[in-house]
The first five atom37 places (N, CA, C, CB, O) and aatype in JSON, in Angstrom:
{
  "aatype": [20, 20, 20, 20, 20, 20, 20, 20, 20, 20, 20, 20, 20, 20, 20, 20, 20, 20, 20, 20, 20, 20, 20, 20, 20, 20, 20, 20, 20, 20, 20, 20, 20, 20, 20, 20, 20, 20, 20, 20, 20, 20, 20, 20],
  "atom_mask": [
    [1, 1, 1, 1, 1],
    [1, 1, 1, 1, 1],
    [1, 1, 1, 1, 1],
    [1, 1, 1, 1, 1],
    [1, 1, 1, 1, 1],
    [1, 1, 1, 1, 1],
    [1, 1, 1, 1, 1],
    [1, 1, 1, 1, 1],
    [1, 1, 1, 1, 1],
    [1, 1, 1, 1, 1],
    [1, 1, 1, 1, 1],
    [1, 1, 1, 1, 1],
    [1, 1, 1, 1, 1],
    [1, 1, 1, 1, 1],
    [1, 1, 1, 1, 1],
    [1, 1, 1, 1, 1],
    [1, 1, 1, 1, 1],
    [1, 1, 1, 1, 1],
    [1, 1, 1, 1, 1],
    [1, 1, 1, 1, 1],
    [1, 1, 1, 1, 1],
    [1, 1, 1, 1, 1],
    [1, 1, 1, 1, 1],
    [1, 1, 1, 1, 1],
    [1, 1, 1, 1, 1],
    [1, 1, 1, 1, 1],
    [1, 1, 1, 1, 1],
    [1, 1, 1, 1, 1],
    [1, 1, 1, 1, 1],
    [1, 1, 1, 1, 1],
    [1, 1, 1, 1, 1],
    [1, 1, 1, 1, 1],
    [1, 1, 1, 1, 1],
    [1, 1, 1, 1, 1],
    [1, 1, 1, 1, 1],
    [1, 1, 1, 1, 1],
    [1, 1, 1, 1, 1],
    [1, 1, 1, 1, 1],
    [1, 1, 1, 1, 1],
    [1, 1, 1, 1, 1],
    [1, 1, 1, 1, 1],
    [1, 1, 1, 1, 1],
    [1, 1, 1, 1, 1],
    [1, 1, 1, 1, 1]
  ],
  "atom_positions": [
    [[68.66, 41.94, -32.0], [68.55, 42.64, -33.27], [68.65, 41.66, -34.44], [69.65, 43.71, -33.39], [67.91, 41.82, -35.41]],
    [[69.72, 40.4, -34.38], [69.72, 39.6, -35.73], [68.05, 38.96, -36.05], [70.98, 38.17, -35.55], [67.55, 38.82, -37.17]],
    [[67.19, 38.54, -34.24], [66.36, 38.11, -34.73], [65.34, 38.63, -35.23], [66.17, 37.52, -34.23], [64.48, 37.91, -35.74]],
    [[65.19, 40.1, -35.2], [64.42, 41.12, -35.68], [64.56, 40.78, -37.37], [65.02, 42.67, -35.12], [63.73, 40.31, -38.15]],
    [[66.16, 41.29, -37.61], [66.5, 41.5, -39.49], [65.74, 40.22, -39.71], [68.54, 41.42, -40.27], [64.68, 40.31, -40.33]],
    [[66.17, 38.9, -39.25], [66.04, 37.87, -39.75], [64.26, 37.25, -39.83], [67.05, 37.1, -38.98], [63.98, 36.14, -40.26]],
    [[63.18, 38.31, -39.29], [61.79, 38.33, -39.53], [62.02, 38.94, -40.46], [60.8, 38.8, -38.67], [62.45, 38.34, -41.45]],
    [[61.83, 40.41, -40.49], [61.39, 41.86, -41.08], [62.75, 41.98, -42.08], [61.21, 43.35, -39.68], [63.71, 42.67, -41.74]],
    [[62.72, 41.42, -43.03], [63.72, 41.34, -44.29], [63.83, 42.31, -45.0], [63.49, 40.44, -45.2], [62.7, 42.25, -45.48]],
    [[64.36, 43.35, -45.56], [63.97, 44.55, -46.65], [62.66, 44.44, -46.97], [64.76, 44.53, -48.04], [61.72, 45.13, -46.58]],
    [[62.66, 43.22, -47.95], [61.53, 42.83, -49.05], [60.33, 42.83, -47.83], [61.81, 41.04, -50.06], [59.14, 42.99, -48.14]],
    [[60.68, 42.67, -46.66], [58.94, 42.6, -46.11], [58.75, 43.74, -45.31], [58.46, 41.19, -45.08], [57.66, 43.91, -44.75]],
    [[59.73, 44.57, -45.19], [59.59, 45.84, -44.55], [58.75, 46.98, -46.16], [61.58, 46.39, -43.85], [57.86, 47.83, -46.12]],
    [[59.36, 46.57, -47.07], [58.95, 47.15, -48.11], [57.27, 47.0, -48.07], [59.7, 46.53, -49.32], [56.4, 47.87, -47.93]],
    [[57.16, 45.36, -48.29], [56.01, 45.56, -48.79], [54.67, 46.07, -47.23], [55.75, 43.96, -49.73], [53.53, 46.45, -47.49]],
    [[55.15, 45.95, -45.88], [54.42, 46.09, -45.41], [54.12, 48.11, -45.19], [54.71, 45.07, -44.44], [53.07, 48.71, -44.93]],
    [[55.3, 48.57, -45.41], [55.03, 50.14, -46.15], [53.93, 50.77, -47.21], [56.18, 50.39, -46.91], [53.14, 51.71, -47.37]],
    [[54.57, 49.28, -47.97], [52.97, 49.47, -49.29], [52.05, 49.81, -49.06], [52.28, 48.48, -49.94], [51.55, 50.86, -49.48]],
    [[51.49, 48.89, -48.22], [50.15, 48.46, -47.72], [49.39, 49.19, -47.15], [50.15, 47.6, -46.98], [48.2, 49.37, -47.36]],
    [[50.59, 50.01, -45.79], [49.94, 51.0, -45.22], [49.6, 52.32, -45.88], [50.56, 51.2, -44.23], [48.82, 53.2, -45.53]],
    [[50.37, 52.22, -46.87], [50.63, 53.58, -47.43], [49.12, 53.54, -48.58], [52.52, 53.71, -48.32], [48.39, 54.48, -48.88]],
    [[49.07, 52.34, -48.94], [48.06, 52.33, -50.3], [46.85, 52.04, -48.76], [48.39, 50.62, -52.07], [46.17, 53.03, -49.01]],
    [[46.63, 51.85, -48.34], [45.54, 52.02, -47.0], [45.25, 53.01, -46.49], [45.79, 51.47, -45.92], [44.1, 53.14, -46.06]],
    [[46.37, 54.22, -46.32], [45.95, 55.85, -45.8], [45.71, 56.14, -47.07], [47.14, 56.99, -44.98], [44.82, 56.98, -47.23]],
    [[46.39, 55.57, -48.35], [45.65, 56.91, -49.76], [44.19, 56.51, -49.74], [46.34, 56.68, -51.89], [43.34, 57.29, -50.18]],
    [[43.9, 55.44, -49.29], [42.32, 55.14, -49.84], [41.52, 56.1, -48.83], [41.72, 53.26, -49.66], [40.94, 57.1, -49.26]],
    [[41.52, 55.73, -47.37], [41.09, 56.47, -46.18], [41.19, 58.07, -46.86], [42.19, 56.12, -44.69], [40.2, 58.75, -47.11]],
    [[42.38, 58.44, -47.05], [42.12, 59.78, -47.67], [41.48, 60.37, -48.77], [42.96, 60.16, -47.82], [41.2, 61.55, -48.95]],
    [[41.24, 59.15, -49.68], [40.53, 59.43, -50.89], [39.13, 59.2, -50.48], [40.97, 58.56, -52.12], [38.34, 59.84, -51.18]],
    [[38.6, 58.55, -49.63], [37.23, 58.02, -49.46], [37.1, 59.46, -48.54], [36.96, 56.22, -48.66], [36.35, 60.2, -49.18]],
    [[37.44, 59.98, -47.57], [37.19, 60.75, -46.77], [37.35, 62.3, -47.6], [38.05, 60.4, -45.57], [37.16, 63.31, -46.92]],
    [[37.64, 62.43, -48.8], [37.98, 63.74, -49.92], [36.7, 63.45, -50.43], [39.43, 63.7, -51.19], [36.02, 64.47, -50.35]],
    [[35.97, 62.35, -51.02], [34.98, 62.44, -51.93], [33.79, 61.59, -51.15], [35.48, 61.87, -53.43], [32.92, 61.03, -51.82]],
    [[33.8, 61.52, -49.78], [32.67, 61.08, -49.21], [32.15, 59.99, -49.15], [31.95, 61.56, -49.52], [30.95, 59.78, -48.97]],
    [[33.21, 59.0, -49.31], [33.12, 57.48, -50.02], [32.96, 56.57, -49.13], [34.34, 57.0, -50.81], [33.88, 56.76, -48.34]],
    [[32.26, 55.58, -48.72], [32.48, 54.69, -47.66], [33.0, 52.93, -48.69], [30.7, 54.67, -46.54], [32.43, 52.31, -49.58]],
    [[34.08, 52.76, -48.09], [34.44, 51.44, -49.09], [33.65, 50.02, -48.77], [36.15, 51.06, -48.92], [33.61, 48.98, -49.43]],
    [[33.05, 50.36, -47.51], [32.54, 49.16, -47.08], [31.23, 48.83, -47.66], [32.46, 49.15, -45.71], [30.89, 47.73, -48.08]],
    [[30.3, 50.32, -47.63], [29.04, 50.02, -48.77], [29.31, 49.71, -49.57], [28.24, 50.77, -49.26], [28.64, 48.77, -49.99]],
    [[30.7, 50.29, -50.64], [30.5, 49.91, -52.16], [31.05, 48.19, -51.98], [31.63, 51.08, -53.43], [30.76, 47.38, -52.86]],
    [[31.72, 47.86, -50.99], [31.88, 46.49, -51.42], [30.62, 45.55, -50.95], [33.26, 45.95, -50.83], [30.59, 44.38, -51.34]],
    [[29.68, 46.03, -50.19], [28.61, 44.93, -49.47], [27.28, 45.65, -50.46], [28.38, 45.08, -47.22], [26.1, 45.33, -50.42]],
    [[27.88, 46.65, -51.3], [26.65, 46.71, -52.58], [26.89, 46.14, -53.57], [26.27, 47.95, -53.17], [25.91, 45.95, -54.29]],
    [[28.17, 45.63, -54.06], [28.21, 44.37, -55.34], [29.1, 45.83, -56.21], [26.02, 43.52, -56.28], [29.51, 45.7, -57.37]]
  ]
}
């Protein structure tokens, strides 16, 4: 267990929450308004 805390620190448990979390809002926002993110980024 110490060598677990001593990877996965608050601060990086936090931010890897972020990530996922701002990653399902997009998936859910693209999939609400029909959006594919990959065209709009390989269309400029």
């Amino acid at each position: 267990m110490t060598l677990f805390s001593r990877i996965f620190t608050t601060r990086t448990l936090v931010q890897i929450i972020f990530v996922l979390t701002a990653a399902i809002i997009m998936k859910a926002i693209s999939l609400h308004y029909d959006f594919n993110w990959a065209t709009a980024l390989t269309a400029g």
